[in-house]
ROGU-149254 format. One record per atom (N, C-alpha, C): residue number from 1; atom name; x, y, z. Coordinates in nm, 4 decimals, padded with zeros to 6 digits. Last residue first. Layout:
residues N
{resi=NUM	name=CA	px=X	py=Y	pz=Z}
...
//
This chain:
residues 117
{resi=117	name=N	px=12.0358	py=29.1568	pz=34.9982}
{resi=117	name=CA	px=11.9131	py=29.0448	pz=35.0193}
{resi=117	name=C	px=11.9046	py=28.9549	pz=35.0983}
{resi=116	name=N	px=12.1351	py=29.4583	pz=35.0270}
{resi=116	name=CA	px=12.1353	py=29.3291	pz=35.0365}
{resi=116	name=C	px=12.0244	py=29.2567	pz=35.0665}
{resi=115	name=N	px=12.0691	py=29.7227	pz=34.9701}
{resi=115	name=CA	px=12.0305	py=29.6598	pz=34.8758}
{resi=115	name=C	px=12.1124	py=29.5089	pz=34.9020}
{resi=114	name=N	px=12.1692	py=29.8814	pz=35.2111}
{resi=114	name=CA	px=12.0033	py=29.8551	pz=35.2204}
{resi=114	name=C	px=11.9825	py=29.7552	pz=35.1191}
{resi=113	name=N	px=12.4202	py=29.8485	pz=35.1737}
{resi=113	name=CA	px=12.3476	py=29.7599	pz=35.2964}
{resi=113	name=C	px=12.2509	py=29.7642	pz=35.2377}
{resi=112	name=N	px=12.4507	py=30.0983	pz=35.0017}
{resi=112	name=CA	px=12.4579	py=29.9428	pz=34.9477}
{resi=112	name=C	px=12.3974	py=29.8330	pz=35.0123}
{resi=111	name=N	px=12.4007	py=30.2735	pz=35.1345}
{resi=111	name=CA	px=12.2982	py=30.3012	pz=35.0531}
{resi=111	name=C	px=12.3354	py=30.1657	pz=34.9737}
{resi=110	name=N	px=12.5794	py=30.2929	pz=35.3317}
{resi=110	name=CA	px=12.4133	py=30.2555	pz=35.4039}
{resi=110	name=C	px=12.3757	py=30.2018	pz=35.2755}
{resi=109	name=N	px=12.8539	py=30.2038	pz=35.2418}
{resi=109	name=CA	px=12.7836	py=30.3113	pz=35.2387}
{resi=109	name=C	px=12.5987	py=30.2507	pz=35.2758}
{resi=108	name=N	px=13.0503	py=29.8817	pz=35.4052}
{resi=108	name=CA	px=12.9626	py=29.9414	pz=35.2771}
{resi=108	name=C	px=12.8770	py=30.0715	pz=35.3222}
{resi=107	name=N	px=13.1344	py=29.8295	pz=35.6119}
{resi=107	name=CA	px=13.2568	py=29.8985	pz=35.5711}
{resi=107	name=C	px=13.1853	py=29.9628	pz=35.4097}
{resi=106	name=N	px=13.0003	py=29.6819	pz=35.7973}
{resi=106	name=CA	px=13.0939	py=29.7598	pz=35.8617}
{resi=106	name=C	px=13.1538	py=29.8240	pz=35.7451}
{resi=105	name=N	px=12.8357	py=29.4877	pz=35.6117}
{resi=105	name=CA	px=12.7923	py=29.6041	pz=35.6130}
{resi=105	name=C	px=12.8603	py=29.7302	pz=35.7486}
{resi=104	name=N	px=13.0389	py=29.3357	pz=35.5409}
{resi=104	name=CA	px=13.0292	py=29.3679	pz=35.4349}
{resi=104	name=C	px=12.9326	py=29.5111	pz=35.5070}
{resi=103	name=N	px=13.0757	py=29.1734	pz=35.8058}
{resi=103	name=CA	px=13.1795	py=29.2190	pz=35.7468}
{resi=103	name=C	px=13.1668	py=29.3678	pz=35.6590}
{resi=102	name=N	px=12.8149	py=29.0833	pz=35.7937}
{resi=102	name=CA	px=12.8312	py=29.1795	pz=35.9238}
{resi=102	name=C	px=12.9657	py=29.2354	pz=35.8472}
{resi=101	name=N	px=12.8730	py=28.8712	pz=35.5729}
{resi=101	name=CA	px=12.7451	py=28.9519	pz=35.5229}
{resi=101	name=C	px=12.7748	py=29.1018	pz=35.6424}
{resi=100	name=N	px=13.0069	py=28.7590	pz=35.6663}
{resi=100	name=CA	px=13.0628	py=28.8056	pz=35.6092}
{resi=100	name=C	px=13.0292	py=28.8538	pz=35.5644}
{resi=99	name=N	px=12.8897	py=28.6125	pz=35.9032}
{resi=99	name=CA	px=13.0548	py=28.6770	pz=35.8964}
{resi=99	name=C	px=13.0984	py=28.7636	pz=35.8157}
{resi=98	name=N	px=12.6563	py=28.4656	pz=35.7136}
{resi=98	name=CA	px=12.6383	py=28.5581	pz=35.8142}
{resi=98	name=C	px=12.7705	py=28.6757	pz=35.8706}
{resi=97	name=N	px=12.8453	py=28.3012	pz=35.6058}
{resi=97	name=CA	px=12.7806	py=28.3713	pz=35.5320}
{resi=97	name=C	px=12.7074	py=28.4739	pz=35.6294}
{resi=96	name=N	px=12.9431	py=28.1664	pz=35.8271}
{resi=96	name=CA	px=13.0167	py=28.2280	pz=35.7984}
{resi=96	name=C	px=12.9341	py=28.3257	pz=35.6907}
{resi=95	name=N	px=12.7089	py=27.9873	pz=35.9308}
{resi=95	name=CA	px=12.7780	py=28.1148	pz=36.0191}
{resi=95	name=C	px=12.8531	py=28.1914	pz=35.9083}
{resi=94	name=N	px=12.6566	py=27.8724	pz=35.6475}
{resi=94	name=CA	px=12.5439	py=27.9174	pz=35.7145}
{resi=94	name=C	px=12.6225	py=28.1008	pz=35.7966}
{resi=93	name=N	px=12.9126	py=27.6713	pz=35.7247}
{resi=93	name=CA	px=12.8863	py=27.7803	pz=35.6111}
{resi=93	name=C	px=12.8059	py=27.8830	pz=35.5767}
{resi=92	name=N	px=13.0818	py=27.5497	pz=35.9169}
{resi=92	name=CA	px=12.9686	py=27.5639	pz=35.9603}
{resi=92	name=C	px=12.9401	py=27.7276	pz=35.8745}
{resi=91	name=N	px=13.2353	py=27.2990	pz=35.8919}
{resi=91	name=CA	px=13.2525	py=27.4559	pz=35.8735}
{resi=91	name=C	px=13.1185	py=27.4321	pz=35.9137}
{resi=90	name=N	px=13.3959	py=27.0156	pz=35.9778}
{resi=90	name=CA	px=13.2857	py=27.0724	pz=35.9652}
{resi=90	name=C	px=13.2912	py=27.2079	pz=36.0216}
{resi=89	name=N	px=13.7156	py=27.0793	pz=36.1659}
{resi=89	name=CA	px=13.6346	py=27.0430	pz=36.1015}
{resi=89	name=C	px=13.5011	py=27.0091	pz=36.0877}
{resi=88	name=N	px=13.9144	py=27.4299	pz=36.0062}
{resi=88	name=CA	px=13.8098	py=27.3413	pz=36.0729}
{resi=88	name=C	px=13.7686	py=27.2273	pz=36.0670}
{resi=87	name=N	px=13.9987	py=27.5717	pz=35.8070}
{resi=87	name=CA	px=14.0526	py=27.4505	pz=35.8142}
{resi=87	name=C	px=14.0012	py=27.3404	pz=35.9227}
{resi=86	name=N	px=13.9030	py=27.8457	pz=35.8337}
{resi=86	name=CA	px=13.8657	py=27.7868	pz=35.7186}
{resi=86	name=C	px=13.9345	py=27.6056	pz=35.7519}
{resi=85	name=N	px=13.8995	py=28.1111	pz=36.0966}
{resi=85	name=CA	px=14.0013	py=27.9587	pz=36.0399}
{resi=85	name=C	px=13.8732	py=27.9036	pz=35.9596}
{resi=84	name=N	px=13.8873	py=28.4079	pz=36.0848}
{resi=84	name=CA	px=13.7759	py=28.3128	pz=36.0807}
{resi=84	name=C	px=13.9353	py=28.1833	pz=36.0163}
{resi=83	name=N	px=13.9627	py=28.7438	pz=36.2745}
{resi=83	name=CA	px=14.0252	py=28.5657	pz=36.1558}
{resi=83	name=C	px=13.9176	py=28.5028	pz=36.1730}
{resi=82	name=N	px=13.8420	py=29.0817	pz=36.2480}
{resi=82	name=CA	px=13.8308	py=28.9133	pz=36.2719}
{resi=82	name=C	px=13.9179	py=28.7976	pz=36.2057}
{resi=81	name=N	px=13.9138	py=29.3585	pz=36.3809}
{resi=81	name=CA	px=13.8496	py=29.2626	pz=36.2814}
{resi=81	name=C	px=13.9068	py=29.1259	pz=36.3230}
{resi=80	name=N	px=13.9444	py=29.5732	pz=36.5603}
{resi=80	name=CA	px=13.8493	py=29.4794	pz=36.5790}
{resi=80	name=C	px=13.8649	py=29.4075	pz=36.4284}
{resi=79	name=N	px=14.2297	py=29.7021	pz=36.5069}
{resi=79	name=CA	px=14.1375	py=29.7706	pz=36.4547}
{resi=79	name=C	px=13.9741	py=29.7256	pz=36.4806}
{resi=78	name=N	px=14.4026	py=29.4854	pz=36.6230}
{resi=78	name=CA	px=14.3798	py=29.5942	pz=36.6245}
{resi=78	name=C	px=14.2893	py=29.6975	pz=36.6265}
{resi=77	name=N	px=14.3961	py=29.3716	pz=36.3482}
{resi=77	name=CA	px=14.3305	py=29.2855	pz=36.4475}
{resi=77	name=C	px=14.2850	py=29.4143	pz=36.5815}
{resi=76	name=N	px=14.5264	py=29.4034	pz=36.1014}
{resi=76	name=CA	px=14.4034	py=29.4434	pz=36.1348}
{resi=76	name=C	px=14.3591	py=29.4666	pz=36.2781}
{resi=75	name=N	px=14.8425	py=29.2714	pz=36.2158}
{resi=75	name=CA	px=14.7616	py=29.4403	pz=36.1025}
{resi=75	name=C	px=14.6504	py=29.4898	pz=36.1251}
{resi=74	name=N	px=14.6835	py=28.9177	pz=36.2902}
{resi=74	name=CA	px=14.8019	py=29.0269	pz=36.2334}
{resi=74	name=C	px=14.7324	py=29.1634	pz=36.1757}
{resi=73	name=N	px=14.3585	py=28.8440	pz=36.4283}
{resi=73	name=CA	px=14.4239	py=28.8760	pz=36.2972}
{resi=73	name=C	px=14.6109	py=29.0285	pz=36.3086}
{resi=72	name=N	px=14.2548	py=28.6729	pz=36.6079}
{resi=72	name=CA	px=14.2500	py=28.8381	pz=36.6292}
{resi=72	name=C	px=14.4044	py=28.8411	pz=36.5082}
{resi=71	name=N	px=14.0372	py=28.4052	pz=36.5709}
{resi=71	name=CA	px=14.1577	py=28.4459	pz=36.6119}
{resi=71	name=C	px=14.1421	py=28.5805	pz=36.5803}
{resi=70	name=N	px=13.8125	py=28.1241	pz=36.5857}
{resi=70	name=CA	px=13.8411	py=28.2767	pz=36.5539}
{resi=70	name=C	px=13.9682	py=28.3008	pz=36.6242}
{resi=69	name=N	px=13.8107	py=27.8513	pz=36.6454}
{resi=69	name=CA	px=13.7788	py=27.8761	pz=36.5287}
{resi=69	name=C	px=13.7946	py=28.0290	pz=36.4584}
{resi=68	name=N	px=13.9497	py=27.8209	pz=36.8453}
{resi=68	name=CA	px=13.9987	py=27.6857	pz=36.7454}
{resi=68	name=C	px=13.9271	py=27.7167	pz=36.6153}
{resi=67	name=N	px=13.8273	py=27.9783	pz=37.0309}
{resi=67	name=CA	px=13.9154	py=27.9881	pz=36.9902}
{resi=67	name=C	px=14.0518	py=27.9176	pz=36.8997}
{resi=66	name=N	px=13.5545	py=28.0224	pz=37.0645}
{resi=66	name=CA	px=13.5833	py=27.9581	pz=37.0391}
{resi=66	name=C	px=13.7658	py=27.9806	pz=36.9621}
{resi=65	name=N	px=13.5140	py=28.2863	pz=37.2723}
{resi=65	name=CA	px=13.4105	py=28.2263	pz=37.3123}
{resi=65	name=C	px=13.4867	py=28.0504	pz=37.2195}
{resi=64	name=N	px=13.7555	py=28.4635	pz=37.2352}
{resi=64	name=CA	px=13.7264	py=28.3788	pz=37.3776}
{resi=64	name=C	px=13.6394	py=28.2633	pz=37.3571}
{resi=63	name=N	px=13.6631	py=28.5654	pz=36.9847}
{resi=63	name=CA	px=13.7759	py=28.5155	pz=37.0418}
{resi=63	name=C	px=13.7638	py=28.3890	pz=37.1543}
{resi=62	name=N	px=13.3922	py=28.6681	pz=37.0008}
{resi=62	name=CA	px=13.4145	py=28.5245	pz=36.9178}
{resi=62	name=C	px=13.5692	py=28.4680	pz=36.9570}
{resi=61	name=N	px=13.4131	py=28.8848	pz=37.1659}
{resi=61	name=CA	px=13.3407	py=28.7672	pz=37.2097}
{resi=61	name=C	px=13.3923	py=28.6574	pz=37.1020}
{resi=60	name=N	px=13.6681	py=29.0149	pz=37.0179}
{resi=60	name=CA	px=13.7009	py=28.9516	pz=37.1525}
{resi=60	name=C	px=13.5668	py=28.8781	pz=37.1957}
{resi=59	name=N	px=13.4932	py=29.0667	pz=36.7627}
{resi=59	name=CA	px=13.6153	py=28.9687	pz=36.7665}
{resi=59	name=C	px=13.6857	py=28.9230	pz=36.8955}
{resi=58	name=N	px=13.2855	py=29.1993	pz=36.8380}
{resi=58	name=CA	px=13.2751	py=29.0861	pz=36.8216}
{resi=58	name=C	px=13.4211	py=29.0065	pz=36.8146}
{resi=57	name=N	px=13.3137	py=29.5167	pz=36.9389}
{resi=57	name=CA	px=13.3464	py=29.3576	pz=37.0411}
{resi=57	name=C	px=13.3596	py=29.2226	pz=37.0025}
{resi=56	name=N	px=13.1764	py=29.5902	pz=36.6475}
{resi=56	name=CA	px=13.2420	py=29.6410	pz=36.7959}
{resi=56	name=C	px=13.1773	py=29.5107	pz=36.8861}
{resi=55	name=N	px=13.1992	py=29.3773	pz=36.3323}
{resi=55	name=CA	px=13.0651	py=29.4659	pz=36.4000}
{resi=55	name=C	px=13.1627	py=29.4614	pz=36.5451}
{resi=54	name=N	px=13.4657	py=29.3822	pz=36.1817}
{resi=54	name=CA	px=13.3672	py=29.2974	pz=36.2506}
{resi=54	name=C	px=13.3208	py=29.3902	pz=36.3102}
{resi=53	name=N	px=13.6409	py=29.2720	pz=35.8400}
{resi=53	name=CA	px=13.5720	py=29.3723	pz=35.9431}
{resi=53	name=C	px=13.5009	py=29.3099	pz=36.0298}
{resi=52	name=N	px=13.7998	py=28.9333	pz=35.8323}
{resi=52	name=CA	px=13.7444	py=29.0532	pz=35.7791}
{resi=52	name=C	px=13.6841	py=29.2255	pz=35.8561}
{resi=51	name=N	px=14.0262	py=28.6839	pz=35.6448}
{resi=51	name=CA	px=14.0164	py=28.8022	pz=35.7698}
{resi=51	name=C	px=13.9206	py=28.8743	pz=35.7752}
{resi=50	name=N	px=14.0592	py=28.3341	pz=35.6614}
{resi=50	name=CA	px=14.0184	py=28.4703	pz=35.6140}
{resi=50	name=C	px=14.0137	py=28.5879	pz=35.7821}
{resi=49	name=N	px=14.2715	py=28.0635	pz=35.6451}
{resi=49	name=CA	px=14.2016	py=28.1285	pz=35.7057}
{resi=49	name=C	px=14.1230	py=28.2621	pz=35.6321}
{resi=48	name=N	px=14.5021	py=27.8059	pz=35.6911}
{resi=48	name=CA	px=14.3918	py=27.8614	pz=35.5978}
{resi=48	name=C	px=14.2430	py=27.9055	pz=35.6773}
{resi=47	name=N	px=14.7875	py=27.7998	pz=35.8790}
{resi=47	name=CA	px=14.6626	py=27.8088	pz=35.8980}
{resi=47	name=C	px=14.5920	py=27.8561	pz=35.7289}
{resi=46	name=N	px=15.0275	py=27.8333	pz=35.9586}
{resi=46	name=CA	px=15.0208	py=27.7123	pz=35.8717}
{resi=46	name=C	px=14.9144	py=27.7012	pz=35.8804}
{resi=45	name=N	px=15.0929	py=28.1945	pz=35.8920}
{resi=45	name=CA	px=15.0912	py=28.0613	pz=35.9876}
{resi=45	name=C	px=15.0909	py=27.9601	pz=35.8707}
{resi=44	name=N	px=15.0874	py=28.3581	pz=35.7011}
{resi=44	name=CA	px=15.0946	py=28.4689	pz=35.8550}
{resi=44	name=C	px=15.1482	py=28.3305	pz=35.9210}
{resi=43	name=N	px=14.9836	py=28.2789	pz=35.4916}
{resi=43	name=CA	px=15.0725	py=28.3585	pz=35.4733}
{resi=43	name=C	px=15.1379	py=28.4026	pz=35.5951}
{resi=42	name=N	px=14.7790	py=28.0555	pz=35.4605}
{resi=42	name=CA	px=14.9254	py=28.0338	pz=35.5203}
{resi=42	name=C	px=15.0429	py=28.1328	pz=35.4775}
{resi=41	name=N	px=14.5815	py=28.2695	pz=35.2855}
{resi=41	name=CA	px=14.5836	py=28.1137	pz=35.2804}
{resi=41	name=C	px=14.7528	py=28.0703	pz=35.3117}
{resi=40	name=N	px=14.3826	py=28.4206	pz=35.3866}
{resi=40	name=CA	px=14.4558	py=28.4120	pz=35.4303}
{resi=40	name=C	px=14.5099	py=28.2911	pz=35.4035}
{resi=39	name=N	px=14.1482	py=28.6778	pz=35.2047}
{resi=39	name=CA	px=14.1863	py=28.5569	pz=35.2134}
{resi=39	name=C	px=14.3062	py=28.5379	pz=35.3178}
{resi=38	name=N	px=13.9316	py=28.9734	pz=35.3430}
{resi=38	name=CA	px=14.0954	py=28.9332	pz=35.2751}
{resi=38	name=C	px=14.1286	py=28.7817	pz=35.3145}
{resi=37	name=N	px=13.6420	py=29.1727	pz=35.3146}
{resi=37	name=CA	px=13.7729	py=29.0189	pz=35.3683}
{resi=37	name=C	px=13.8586	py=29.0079	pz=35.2718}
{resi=36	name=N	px=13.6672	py=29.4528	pz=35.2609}
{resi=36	name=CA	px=13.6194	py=29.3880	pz=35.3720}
{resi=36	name=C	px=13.6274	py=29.2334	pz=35.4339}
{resi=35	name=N	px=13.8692	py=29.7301	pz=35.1663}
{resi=35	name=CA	px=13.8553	py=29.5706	pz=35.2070}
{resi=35	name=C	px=13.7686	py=29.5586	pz=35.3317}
{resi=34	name=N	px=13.7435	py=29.9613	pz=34.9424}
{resi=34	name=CA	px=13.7528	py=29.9927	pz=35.0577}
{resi=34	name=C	px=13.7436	py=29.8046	pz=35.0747}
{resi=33	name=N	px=13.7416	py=29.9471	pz=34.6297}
{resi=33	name=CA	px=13.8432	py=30.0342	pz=34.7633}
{resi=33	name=C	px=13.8570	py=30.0091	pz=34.8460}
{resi=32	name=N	px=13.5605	py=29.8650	pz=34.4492}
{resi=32	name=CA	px=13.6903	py=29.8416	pz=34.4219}
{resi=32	name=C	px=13.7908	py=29.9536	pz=34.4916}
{resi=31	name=N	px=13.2745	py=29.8798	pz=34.6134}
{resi=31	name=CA	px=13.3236	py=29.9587	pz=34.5004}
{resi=31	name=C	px=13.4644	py=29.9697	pz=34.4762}
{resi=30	name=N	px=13.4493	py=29.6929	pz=34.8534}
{resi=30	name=CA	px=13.2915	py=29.7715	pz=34.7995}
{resi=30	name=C	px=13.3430	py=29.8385	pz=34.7403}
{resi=29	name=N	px=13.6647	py=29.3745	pz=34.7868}
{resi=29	name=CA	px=13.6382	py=29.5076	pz=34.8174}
{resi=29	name=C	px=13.4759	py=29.5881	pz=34.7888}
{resi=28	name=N	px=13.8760	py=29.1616	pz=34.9022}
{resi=28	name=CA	px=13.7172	py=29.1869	pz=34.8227}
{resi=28	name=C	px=13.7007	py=29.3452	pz=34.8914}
{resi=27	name=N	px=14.1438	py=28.9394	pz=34.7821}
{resi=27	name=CA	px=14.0798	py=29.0439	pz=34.8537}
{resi=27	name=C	px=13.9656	py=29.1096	pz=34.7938}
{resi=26	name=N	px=14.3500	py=28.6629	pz=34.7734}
{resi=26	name=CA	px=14.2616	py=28.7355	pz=34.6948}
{resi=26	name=C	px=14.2033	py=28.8017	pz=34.7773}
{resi=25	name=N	px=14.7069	py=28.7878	pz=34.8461}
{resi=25	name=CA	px=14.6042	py=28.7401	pz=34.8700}
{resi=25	name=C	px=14.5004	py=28.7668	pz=34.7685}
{resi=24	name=N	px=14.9445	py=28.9718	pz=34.7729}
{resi=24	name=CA	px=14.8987	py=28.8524	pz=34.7309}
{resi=24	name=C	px=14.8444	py=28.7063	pz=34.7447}
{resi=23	name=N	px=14.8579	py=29.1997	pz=34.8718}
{resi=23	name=CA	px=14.9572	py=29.1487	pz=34.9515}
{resi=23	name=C	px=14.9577	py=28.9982	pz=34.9250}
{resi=22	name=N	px=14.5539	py=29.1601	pz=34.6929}
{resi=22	name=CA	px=14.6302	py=29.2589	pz=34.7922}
{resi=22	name=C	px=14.6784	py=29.1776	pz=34.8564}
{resi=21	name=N	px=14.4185	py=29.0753	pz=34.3645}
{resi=21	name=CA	px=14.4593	py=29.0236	pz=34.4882}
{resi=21	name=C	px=14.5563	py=29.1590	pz=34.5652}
{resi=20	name=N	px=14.0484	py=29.1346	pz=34.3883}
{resi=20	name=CA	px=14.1580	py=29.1725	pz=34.3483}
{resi=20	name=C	px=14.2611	py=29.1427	pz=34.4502}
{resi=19	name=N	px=13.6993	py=29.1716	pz=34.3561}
{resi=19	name=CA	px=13.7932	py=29.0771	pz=34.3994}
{resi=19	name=C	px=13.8677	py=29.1406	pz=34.3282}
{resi=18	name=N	px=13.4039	py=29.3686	pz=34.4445}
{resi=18	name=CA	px=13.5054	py=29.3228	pz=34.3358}
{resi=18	name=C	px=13.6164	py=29.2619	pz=34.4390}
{resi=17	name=N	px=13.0601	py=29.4489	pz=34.4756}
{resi=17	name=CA	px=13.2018	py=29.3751	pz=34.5398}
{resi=17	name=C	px=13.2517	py=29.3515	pz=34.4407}
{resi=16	name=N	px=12.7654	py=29.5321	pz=34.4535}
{resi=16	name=CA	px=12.9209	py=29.6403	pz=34.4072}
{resi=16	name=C	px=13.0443	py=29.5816	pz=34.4642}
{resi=15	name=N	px=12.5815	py=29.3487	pz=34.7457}
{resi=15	name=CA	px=12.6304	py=29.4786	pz=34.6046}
{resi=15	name=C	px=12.7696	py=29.5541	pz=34.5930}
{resi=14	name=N	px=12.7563	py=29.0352	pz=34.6800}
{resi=14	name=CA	px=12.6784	py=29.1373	pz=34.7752}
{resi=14	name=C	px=12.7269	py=29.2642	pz=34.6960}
{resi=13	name=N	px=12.8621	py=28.7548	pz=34.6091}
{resi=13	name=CA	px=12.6594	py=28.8376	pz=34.5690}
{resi=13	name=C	px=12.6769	py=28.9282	pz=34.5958}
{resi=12	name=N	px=13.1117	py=28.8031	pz=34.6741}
{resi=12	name=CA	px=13.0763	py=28.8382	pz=34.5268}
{resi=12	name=C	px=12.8812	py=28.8603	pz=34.4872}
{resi=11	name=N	px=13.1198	py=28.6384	pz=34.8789}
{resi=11	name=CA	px=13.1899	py=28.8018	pz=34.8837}
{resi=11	name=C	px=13.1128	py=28.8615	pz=34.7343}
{resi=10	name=N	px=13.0205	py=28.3993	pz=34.8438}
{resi=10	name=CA	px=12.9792	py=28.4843	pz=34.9333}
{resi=10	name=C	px=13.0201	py=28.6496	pz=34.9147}
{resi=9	name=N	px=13.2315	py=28.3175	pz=34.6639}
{resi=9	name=CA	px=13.1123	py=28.3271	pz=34.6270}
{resi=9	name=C	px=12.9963	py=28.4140	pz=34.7187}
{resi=8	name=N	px=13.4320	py=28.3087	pz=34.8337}
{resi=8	name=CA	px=13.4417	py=28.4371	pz=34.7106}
{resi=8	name=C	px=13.3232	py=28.4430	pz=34.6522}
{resi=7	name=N	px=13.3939	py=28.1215	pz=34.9806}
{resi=7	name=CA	px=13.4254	py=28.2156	pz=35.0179}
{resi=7	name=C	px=13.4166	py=28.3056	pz=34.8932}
{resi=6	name=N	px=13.4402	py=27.9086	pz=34.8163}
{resi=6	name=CA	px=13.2863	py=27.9304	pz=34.8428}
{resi=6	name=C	px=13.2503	py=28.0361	pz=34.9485}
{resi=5	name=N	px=13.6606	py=27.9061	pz=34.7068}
{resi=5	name=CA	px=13.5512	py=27.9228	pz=34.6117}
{resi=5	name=C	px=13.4068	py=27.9973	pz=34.6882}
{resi=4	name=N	px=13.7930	py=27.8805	pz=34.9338}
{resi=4	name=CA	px=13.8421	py=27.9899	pz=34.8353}
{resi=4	name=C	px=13.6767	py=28.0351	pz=34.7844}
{resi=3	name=N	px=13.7488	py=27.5760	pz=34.9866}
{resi=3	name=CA	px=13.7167	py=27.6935	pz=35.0899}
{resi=3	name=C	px=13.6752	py=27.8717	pz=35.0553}
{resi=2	name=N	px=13.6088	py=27.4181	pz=34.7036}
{resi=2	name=CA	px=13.6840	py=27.4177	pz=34.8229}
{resi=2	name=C	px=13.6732	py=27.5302	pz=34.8848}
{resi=1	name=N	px=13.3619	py=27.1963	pz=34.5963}
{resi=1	name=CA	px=13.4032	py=27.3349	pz=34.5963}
{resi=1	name=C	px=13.4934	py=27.3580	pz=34.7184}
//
């Protein structure tokens, strides 16, 4: 399963997520509006990457702290959200399902958070 897949598989348990591509990326949304990761596959660089919301500060601690693996994202970045590089080696899939689970509850209505598992 390659990066895409097992990224969208993550985006897709969590309640009321739909995929659709934006700025022709694939992009995930809560209730088909509001983005909480957006693919990045060498649109910005020569990097395969994702972008997403991030819980306040985290993207300048994860910045600093590894910076071969997070970056401060074009557009968003700004705003605190996050790059996660996908081209790593050994991912570490565990973290990122965690990335993207914090992603999902910066930008979902309480009343969806509560129904993650």
């Amino acid at each position: 399963m390659d990066a895409l897949d097992r990224l969208r598989r993550l985006c897709l348990a969590l309640p009321e997520t739909t995929e659709r591509l934006s700025h022709g990326e694939p992009t995930w949304f809560v209730r088909g509006k509001k983005t909480f990761v957006m693919f990045a596959d060498h649109h910005h660089d020569d990097r395969l990457a994702f972008w997403c919301a991030a819980p306040p500060g985290a993207q300048e601690e994860l910045v600093a702290e590894a910076p071969e693996r997070f970056f401060r994202p074009p557009y968003v970045g700004h705003r605190g959200w996050l790059g996660v590089y996908l081209d790593v080696p050994e991912m570490d899939w565990a973290e990122i399902a965690e990335i993207v689970a914090d992603a999902y509850r910066q930008i979902a209505p309480k009343t969806l958070v509560a129904r993650m598992s």
